[in-house]
C-alpha positions in Angstrom: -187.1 26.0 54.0 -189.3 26.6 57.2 -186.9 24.6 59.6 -183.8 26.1 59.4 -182.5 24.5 56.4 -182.2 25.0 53.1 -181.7 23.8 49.7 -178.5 24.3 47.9 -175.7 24.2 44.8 -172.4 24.4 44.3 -169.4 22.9 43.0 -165.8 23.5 42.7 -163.3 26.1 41.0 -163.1 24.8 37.8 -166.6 23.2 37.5 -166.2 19.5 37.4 -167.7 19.1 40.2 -171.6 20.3 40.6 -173.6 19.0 43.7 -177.1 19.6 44.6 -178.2 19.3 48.4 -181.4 19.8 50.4 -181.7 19.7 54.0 -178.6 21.6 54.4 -178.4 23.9 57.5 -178.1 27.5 57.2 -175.5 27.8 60.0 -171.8 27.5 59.4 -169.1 26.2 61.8 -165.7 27.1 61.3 -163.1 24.3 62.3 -159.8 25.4 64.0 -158.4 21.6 64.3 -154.7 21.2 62.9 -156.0 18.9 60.1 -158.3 21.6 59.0 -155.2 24.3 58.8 -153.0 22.4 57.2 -155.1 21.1 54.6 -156.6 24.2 53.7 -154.1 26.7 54.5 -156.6 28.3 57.1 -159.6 27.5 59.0 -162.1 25.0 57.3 -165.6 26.8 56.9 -168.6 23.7 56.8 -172.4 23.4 57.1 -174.0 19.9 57.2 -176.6 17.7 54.6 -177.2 14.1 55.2 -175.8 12.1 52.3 -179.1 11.1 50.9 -180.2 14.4 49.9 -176.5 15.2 48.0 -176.6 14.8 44.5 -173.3 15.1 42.7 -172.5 15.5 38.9 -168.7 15.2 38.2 -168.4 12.6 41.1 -166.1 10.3 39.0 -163.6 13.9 39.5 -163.7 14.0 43.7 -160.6 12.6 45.0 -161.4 11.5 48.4 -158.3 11.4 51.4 -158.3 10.3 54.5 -157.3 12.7 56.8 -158.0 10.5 60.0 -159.3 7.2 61.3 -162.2 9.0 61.9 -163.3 10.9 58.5 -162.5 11.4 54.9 -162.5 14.6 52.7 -163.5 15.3 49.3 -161.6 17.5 46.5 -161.6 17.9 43.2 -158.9 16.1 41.5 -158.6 18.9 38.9 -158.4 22.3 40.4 -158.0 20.9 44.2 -161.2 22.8 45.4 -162.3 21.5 49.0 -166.2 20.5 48.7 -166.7 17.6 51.2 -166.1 16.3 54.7 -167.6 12.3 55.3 -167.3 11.2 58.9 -166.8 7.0 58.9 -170.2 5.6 58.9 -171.7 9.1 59.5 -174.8 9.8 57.5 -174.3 13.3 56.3 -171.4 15.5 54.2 -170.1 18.8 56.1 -170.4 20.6 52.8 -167.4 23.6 52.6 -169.4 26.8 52.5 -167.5 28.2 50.0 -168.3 25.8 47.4 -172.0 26.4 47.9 -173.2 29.3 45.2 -174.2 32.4 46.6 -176.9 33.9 47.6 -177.4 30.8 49.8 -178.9 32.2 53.5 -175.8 30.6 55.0 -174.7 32.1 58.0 -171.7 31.6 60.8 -172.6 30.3 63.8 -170.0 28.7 66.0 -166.3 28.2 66.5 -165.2 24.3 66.9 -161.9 23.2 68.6 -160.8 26.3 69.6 -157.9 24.8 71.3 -156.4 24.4 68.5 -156.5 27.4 66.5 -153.5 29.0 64.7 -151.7 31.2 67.0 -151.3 34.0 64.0 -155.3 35.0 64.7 -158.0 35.9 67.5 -161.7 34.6 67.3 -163.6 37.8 68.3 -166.8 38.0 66.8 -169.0 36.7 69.4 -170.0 33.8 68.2 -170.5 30.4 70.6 -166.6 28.5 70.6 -166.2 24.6 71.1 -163.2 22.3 72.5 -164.5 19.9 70.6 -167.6 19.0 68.6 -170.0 20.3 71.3 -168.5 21.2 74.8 -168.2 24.9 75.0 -165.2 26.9 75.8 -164.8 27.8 79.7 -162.2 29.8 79.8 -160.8 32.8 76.9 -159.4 31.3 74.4 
């Protein structure tokens, strides 16, 4: 799509799960929170689609946990595959870029909350890092 964003499939590991989104953006942020980490074993990898544009076959097989006050995530109860992240009364899914199929025109972005990242790693490839959401890094992280 013209504006930055683009349209979209994916599902998880065992194929249970299928979504279909539009209005997705091509840029990837890569969450370095402690939720993120321990949930996934890493960093947490998500581009956004508001909810209205998501269409999901398989949904009956998402397995949705709190992880916060604040959001919810979505797996699949089968093979455990990380597909969405639903901020409370938010109107879009982060969608985990690795559940989107490839090719895609996905591409990273930005760092968010940086000041929280594993110590086991360095961010060094350039890209924009966030405290938070949206207030950049002033200092080396």
């Amino acid at each position: 799509m013209s504006d930055g964003t683009l349209n979209v499939t994916g599902g998880c590991f065992c194929g249970k799960v299928r979504f279909h989104a539009t209005g997705v953006r091509a840029g990837v942020s890569e969450c370095h929170c402690t939720t993120c980490r321990k949930q996934t074993g890493h960093r947490y990898a998500t581009t956004s689609a508001p909810i209205d544009t998501v269409e999901i076959e398989g949904g009956d097989n998402i397995t949705w946990f709190s992880a916060s006050p604040e959001a919810r995530r979505g797996f699949c109860s089968s093979c455990g595959s990380h597909l969405f992240f639903e901020p409370v009364g938010g109107d879009h899914y982060a969608v985990l870029a690795g559940a989107i199929d490839a090719p895609n025109g996905l591409h990273m972005a930005r760092h968010i909350f940086v000041e929280s990242k594993g110590d086991y790693y360095e961010i060094d490839d350039g890209l924009p890092q966030f405290e938070g959401y949206d207030k950049p890094v002033t200092s080396s992280v």
